[in-house]
gemmi code that builds the backbone of each chain (N, CA, C; Angstrom):
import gemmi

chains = {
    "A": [
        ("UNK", (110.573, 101.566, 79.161), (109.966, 102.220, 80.328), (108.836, 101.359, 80.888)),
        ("UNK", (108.958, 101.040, 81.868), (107.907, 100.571, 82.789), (106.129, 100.952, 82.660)),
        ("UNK", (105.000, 100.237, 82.514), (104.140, 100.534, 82.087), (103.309, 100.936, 83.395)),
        ("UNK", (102.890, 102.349, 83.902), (102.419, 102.375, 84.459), (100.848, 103.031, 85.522)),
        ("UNK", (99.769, 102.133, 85.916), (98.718, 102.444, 85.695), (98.421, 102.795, 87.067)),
        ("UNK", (97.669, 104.115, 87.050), (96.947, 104.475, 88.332), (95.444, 104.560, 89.272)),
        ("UNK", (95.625, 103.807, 90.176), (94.653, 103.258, 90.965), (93.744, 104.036, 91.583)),
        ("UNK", (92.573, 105.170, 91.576), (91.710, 105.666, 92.364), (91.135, 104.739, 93.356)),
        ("UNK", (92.080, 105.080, 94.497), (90.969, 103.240, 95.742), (89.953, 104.370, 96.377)),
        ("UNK", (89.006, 103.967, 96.749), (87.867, 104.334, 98.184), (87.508, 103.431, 98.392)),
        ("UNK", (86.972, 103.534, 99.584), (86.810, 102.182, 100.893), (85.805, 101.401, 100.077)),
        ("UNK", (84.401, 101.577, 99.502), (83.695, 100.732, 99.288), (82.805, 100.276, 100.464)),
        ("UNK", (81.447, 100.126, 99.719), (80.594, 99.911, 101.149), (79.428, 99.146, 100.416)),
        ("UNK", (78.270, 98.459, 101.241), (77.415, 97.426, 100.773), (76.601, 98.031, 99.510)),
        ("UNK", (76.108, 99.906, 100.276), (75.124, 100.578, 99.603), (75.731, 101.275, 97.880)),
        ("UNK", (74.970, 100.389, 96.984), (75.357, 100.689, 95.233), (75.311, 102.134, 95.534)),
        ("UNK", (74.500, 103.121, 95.574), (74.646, 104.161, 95.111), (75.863, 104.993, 95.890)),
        ("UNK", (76.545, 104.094, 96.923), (78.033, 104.891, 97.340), (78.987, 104.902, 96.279)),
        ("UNK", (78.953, 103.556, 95.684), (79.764, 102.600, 94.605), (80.004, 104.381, 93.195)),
        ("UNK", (78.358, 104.512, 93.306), (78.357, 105.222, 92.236), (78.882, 106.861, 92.011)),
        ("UNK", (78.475, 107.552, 93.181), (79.087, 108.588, 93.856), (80.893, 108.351, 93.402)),
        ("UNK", (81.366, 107.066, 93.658), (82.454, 107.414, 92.894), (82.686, 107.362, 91.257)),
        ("UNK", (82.142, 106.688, 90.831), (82.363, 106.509, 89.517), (81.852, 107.527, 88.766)),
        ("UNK", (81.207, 108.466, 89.389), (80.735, 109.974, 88.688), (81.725, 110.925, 89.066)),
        ("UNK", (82.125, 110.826, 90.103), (83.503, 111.624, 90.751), (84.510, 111.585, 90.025)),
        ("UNK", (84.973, 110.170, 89.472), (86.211, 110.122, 88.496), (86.077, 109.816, 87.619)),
        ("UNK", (85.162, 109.857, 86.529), (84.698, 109.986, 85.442), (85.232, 110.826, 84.571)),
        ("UNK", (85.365, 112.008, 84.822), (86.496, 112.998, 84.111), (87.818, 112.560, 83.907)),
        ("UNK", (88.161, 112.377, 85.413), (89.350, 112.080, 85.480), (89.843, 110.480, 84.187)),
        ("UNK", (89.036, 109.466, 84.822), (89.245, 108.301, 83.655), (89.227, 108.274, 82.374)),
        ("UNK", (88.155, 109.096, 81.922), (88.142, 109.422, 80.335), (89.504, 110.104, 80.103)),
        ("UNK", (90.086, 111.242, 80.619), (91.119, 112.083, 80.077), (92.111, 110.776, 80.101)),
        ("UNK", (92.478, 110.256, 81.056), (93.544, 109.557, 81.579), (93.129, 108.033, 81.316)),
        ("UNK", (93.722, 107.576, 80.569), (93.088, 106.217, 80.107), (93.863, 105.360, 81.349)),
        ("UNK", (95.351, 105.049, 81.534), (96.127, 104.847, 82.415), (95.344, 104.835, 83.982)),
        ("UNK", (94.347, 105.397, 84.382), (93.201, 105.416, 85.144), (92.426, 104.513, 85.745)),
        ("UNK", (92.143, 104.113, 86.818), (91.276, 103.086, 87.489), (90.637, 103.246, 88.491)),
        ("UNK", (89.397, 103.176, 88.479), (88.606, 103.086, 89.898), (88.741, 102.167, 90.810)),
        ("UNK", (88.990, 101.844, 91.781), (89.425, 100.578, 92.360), (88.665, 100.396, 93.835)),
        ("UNK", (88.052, 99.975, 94.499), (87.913, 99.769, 96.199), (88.419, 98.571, 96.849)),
        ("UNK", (88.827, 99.394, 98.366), (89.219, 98.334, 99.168), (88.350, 97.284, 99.409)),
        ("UNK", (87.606, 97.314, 99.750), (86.432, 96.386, 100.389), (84.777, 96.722, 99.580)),
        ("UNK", (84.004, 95.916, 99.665), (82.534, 95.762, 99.977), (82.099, 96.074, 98.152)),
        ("UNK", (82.769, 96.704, 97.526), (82.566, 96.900, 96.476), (83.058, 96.725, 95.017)),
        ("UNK", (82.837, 96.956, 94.054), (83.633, 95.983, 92.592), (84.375, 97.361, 92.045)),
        ("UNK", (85.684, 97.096, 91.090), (85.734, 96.210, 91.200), (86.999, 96.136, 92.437)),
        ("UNK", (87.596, 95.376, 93.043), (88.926, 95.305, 94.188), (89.987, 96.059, 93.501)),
        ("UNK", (90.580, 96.446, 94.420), (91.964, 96.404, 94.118), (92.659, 95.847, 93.199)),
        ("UNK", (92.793, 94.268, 93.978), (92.673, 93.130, 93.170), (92.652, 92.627, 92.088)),
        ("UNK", (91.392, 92.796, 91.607), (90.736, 92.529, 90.184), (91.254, 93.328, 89.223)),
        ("UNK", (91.724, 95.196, 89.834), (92.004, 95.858, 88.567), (93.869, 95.809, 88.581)),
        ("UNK", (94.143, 95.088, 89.360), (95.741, 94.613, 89.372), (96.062, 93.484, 87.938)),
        ("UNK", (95.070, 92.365, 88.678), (95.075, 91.263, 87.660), (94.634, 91.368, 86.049)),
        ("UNK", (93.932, 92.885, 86.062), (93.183, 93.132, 84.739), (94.285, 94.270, 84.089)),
        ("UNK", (94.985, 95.157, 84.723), (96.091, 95.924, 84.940), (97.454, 95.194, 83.946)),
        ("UNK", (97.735, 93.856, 84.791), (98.636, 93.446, 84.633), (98.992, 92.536, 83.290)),
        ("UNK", (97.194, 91.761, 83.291), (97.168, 91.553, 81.802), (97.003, 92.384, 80.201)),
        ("UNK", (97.324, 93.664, 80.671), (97.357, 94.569, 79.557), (98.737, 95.221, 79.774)),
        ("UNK", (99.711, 94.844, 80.383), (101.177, 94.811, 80.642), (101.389, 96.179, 81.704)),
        ("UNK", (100.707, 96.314, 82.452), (100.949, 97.404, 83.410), (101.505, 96.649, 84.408)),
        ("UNK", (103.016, 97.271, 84.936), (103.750, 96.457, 85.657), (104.312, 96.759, 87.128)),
        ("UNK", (103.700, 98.072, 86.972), (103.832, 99.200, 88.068), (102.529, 99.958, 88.565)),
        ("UNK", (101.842, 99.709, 89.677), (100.603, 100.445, 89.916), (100.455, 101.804, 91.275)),
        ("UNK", (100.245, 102.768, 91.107), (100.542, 103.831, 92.027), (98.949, 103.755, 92.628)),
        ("UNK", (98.493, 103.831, 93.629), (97.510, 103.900, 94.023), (97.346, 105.623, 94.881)),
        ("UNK", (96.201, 106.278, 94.073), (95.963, 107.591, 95.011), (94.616, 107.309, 95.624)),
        ("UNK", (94.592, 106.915, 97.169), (93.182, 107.217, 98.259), (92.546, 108.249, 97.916)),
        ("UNK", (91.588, 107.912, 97.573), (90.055, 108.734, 97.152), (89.713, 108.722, 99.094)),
        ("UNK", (90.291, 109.147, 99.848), (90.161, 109.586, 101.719), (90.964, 111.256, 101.603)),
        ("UNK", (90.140, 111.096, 102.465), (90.287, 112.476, 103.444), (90.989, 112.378, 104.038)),
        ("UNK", (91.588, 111.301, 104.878), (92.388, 111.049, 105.765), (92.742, 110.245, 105.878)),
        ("UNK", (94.220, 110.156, 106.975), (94.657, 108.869, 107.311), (94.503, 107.848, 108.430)),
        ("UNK", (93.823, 107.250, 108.085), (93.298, 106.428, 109.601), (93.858, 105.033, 109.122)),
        ("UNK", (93.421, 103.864, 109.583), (93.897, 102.338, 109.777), (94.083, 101.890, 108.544)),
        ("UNK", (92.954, 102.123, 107.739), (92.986, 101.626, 106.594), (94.072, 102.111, 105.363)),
        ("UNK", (94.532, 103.338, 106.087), (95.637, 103.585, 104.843), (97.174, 103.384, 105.567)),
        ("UNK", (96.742, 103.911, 107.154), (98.431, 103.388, 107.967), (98.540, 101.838, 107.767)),
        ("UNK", (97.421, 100.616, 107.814), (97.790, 99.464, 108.098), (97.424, 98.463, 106.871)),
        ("UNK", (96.088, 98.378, 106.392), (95.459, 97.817, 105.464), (95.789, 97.669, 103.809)),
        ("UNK", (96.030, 98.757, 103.137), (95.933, 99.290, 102.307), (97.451, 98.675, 101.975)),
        ("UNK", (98.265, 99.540, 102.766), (100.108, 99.312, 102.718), (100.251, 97.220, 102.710)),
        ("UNK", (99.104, 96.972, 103.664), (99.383, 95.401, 103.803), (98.955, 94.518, 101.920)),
        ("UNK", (97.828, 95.489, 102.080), (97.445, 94.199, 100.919), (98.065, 94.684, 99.403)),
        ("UNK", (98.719, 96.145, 99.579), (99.742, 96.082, 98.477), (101.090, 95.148, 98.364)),
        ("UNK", (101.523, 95.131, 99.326), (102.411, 94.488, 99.948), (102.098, 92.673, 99.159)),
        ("UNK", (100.881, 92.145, 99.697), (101.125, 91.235, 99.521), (100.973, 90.928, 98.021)),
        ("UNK", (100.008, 91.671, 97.431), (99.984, 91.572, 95.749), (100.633, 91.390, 94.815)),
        ("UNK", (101.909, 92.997, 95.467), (103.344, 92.753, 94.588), (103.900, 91.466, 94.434)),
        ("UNK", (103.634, 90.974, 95.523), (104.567, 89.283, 95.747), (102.979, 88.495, 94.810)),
        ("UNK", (102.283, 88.154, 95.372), (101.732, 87.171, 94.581), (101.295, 87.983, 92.704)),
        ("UNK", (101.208, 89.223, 92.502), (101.228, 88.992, 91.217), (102.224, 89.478, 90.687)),
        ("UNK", (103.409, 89.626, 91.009), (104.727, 90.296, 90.657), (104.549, 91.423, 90.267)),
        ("UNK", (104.376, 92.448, 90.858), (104.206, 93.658, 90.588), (104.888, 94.818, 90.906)),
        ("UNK", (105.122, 95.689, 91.125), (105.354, 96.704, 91.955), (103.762, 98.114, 92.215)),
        ("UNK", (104.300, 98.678, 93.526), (103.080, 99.251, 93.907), (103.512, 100.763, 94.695)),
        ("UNK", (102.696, 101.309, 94.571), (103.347, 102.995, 95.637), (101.844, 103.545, 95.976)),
        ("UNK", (102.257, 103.969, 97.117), (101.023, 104.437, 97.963), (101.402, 105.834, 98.153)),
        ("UNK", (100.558, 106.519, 97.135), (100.143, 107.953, 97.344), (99.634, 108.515, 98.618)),
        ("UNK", (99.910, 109.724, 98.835), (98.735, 110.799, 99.992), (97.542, 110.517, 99.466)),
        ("UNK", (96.467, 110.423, 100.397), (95.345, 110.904, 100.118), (95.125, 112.376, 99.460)),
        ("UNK", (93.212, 112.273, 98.760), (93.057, 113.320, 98.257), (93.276, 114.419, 99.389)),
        ("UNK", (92.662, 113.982, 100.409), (92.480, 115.004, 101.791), (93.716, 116.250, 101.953)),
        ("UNK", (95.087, 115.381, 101.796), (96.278, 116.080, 101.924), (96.267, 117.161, 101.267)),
        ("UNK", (95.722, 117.203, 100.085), (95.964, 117.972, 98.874), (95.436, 119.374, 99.317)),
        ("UNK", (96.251, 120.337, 99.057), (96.081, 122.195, 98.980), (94.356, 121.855, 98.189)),
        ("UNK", (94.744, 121.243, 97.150), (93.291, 121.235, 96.329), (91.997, 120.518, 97.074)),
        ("UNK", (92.006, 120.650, 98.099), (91.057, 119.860, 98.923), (90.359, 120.863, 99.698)),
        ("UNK", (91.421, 121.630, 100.263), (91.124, 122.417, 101.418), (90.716, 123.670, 100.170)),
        ("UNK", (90.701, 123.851, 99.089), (90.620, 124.774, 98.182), (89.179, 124.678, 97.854)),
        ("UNK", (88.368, 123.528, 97.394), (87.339, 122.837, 96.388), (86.673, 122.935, 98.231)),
        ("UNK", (87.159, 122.767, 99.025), (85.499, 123.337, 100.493), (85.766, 124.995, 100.384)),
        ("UNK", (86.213, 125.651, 100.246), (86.548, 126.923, 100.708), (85.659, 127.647, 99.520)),
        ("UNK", (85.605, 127.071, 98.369), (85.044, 127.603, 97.247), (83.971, 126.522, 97.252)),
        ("UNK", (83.421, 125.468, 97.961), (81.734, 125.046, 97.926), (81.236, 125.942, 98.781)),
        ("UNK", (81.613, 126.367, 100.622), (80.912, 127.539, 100.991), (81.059, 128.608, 100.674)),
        ("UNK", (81.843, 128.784, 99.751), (81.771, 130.598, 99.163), (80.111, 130.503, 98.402)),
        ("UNK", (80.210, 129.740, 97.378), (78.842, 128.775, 96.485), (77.812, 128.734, 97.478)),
        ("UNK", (77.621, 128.492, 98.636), (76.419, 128.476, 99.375), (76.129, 129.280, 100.461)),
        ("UNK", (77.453, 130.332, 100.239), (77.067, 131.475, 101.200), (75.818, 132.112, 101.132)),
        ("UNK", (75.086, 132.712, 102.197), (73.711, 133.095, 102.155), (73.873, 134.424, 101.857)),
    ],
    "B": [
        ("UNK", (66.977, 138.833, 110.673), (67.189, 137.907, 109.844), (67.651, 136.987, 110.881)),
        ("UNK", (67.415, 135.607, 110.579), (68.125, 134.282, 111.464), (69.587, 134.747, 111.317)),
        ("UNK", (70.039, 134.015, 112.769), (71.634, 133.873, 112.230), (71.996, 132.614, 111.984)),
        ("UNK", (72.781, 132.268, 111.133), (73.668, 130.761, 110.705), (74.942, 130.330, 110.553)),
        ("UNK", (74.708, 129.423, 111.321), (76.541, 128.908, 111.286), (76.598, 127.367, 110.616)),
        ("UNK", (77.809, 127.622, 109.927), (78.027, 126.677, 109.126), (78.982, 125.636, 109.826)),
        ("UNK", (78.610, 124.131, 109.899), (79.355, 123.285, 110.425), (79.892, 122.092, 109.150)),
        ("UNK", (81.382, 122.053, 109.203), (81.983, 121.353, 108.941), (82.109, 120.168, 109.498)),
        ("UNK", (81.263, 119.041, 109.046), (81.466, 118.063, 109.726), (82.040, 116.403, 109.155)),
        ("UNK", (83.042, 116.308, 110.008), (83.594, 115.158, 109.027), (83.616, 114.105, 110.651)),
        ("UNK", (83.819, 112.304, 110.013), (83.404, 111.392, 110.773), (83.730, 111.739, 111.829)),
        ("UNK", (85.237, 111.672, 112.233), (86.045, 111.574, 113.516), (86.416, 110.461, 113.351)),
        ("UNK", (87.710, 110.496, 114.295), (88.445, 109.111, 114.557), (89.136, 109.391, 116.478)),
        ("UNK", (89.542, 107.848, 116.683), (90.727, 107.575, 117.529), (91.911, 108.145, 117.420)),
        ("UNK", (92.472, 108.411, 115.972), (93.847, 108.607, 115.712), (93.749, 110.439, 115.697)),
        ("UNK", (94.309, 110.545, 116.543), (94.638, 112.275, 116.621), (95.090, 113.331, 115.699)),
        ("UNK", (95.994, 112.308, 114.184), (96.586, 113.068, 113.636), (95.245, 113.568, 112.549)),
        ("UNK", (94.614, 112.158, 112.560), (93.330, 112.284, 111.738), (92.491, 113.288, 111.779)),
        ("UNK", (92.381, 114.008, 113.158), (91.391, 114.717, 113.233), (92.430, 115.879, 112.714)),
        ("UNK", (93.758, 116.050, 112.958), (94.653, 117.545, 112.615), (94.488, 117.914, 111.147)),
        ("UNK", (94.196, 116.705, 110.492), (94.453, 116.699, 108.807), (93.230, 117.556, 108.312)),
        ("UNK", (91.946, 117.238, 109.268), (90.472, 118.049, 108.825), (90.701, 119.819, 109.235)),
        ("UNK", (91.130, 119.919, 110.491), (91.680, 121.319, 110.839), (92.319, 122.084, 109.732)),
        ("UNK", (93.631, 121.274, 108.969), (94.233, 121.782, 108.433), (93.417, 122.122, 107.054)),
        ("UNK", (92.752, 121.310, 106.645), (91.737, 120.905, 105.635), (91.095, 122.052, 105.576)),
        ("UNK", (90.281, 122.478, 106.437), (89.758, 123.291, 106.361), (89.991, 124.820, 107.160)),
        ("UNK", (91.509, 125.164, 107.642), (91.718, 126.050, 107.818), (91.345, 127.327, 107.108)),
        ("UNK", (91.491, 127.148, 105.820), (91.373, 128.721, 105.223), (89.967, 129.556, 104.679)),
        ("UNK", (89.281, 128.110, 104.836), (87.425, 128.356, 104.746), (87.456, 128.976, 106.140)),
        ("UNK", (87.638, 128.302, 107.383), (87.301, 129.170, 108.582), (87.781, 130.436, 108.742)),
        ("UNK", (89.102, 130.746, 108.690), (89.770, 132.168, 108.779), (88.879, 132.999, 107.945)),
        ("UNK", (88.757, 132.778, 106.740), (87.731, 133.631, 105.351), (86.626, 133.816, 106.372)),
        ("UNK", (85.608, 132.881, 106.962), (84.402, 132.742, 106.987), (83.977, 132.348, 108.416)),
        ("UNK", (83.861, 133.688, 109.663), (84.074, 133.342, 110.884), (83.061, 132.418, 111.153)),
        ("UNK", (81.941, 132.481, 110.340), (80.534, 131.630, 110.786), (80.951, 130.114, 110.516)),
        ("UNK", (81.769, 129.875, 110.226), (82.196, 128.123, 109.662), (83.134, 127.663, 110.639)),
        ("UNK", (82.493, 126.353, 111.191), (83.278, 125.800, 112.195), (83.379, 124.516, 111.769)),
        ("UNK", (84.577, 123.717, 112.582), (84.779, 122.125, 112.357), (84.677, 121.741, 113.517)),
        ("UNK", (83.659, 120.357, 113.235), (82.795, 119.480, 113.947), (82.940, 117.794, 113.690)),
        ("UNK", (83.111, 117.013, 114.511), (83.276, 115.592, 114.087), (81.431, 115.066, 114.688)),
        ("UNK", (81.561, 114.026, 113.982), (79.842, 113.036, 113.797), (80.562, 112.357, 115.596)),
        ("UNK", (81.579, 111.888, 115.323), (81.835, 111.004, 116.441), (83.506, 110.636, 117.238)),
        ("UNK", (83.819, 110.392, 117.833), (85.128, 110.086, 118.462), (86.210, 111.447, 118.292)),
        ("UNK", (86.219, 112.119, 117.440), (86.889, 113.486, 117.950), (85.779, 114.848, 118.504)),
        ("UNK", (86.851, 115.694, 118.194), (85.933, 116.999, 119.518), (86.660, 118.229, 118.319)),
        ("UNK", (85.840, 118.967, 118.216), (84.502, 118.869, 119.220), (83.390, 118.751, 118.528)),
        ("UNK", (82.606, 117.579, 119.074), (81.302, 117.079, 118.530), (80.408, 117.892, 117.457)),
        ("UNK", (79.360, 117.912, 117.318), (78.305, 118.922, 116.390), (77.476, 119.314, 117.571)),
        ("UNK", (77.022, 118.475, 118.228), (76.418, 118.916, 119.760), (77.205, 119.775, 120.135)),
        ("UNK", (77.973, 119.743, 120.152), (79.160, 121.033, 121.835), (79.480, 121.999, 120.133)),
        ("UNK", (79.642, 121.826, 119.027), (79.623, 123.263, 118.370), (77.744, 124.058, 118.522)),
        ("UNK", (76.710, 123.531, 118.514), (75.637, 123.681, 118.271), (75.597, 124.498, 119.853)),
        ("UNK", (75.771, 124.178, 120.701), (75.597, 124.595, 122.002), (76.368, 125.673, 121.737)),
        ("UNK", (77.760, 125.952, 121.739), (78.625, 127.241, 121.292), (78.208, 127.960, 120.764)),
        ("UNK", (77.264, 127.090, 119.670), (76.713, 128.439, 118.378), (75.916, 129.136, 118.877)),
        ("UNK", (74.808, 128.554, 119.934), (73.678, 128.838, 120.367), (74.226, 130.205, 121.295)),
        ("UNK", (74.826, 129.308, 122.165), (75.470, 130.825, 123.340), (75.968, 132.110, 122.284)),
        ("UNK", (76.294, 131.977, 121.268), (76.839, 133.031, 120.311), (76.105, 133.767, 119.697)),
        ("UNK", (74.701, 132.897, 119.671), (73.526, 134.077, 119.078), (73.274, 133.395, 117.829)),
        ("UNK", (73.816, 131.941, 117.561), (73.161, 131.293, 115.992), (71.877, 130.263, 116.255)),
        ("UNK", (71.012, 131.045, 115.369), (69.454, 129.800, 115.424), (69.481, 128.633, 114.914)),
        ("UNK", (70.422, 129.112, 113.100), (70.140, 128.129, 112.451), (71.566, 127.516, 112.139)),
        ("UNK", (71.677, 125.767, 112.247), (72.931, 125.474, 111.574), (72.815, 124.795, 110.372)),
        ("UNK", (73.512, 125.202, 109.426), (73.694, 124.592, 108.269), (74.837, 123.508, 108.575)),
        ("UNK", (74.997, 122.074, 107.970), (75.884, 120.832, 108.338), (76.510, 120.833, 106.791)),
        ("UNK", (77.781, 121.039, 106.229), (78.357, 120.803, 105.282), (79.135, 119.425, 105.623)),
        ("UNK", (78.619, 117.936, 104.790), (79.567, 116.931, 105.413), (80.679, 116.623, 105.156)),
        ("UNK", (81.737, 116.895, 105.216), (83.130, 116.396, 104.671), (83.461, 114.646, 104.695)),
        ("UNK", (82.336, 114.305, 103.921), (82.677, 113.177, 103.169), (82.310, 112.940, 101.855)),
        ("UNK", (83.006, 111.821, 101.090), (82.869, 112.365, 99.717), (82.043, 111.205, 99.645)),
        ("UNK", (80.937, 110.630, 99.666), (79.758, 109.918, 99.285), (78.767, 109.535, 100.938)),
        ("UNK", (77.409, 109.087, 100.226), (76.656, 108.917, 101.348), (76.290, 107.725, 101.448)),
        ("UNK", (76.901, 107.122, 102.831), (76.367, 106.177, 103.182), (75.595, 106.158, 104.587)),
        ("UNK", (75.000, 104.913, 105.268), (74.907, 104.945, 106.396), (75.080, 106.528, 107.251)),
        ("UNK", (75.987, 106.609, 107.483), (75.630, 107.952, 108.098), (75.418, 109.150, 108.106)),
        ("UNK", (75.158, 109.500, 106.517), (74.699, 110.502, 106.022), (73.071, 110.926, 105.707)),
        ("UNK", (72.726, 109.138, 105.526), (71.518, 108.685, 105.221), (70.715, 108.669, 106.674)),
        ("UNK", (71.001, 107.809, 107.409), (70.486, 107.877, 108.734), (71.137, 108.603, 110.076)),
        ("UNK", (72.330, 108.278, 110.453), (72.620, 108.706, 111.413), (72.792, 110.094, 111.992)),
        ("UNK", (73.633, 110.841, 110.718), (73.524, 112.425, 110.984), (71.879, 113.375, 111.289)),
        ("UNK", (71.773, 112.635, 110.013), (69.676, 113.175, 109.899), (68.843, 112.774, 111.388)),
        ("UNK", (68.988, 111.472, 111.691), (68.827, 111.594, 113.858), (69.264, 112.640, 114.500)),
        ("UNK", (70.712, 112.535, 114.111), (71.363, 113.484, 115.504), (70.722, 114.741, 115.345)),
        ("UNK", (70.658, 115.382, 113.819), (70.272, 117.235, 114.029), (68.644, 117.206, 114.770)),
        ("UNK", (67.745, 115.833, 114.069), (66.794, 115.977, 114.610), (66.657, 116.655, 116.285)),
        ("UNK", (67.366, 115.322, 116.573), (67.122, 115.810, 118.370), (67.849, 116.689, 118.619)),
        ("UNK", (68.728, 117.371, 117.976), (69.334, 118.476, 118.546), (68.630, 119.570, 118.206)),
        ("UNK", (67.246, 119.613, 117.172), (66.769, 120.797, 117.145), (65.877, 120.531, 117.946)),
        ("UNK", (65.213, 119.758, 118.986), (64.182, 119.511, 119.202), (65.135, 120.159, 121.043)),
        ("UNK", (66.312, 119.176, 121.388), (66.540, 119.617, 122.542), (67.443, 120.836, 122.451)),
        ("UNK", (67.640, 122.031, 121.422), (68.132, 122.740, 121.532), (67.339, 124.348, 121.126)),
        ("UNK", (66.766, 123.570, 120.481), (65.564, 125.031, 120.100), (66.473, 125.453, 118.749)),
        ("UNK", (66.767, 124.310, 118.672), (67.369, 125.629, 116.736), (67.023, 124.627, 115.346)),
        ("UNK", (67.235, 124.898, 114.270), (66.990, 124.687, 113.524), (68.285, 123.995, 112.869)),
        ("UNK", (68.278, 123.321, 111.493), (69.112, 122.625, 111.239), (69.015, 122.537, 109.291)),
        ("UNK", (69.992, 122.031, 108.980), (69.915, 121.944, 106.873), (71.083, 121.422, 107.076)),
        ("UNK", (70.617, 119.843, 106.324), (71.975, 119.027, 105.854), (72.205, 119.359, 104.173)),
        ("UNK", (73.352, 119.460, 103.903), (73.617, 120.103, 102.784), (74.482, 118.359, 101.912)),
        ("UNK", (74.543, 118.673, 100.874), (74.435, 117.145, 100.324), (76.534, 117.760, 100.246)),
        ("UNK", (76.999, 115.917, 100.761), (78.371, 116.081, 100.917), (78.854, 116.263, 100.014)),
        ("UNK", (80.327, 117.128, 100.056), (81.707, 117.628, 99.348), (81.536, 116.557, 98.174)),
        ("UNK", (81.858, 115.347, 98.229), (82.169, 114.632, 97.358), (80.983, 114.416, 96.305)),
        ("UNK", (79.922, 114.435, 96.205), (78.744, 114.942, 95.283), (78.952, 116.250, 94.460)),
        ("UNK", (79.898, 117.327, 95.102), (79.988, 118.624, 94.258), (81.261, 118.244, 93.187)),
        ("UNK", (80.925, 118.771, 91.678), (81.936, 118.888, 90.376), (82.988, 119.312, 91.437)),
        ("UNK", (83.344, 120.170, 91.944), (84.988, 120.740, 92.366), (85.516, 119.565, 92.958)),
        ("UNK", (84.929, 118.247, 93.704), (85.820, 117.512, 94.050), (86.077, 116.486, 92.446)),
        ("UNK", (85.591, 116.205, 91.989), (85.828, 115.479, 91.181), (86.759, 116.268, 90.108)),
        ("UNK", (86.931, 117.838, 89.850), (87.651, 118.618, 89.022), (89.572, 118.746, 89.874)),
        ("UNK", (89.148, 118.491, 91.180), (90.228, 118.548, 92.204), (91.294, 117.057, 91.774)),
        ("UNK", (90.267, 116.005, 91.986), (91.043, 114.937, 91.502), (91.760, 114.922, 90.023)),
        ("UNK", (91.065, 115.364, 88.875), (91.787, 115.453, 87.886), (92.737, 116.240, 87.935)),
        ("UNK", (92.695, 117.177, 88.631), (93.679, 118.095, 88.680), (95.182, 117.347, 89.612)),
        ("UNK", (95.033, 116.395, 90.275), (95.433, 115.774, 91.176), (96.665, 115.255, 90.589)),
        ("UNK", (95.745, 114.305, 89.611), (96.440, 112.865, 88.702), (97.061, 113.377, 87.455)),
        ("UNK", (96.882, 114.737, 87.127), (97.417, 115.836, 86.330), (98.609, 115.924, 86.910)),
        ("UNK", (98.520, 116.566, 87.969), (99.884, 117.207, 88.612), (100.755, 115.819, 88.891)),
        ("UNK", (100.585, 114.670, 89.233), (101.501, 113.565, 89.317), (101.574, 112.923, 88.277)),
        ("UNK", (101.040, 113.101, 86.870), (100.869, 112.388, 85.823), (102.230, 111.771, 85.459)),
        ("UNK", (103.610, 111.057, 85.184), (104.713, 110.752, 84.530), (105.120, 111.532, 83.034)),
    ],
}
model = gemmi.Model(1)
for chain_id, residues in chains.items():
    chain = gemmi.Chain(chain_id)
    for i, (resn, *xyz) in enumerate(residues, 1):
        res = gemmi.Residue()
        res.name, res.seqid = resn, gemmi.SeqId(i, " ")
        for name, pos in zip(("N", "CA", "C"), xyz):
            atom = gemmi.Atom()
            atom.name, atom.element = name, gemmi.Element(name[0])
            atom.pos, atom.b_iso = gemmi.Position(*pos), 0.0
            res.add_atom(atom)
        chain.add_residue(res)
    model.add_chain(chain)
structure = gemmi.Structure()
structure.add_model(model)
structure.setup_entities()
């Protein structure tokens, strides 16, 4: 069976404490799920990239990536699809691009029950 | 007692479907909770300005801003915190940024639950 490891991407941005906001976010999630990775597109550590090449040297040969987005804008219609695309080929891989979290029933669930939580 | 309306506010985009995905997102908080509306920072509609003006004609003083993004950068930090300014100043109401979705345990309990449900 194919070894295979899953990618948490968010965009990534200059400011560390965005960086960190995620890594407290999926923190649960990574501990339970060893198979697990934090990953960003841009501006932040570690890439995509990096956890492909680090992925791949622990024989993961197949990587599913789920967008830590709300939505679908450029970066997941054009960007995202591109630079999987090119990875598979330069590190022989295979790759699948999940829905965003946004899509998820459990999205629209986890706001509906934060303003229930801060109803006055 | 003040009255308060709760604004859902997520970035906005160009892409149209983008903005349908937040609607849908947050459909069932609004139906529950007539005081909760969805609002974009920028490029979709309808703005936080033109809900704030609505709210106002409706009889709300104070708005509470829930941000539908899951970390703070740039425009959580500066840009939003401008805009309510001058909008309480040129609107006569009051304003409370509430720290974004993605800072609260339920999103981060949502994702495990996520990578659960697609686990192999």
């Amino acid at each position: 069976m194919r070894k295979t490891k899953t990618l948490l991407v968010a965009h990534g941005s200059s400011d560390v404490s965005w960086g960190n906001t995620f890594q407290k976010m999926t923190e649960s999630t990574r501990e339970k799920y060893p198979d697990v990775s934090l990953a960003f597109m841009e501006l932040s550590s570690p890439s995509i990239e990096d956890e492909i090449i680090t992925g791949k040297a622990e024989g993961y040969q197949h990587f599913r990536v789920l967008p830590l987005f709300l939505a679908k804008g450029k970066h997941l219609k054009k960007d995202i699809p591109a630079m999987l695309l090119s990875y598979e080929t330069s590190h022989e891989i295979s790759t699948e691009l999940l829905e965003p979290i946004g899509e998820h029933p459990l999205l629209a669930e986890a706001i509906r029950l934060i303003i229930e939580e801060t109803a006055e």
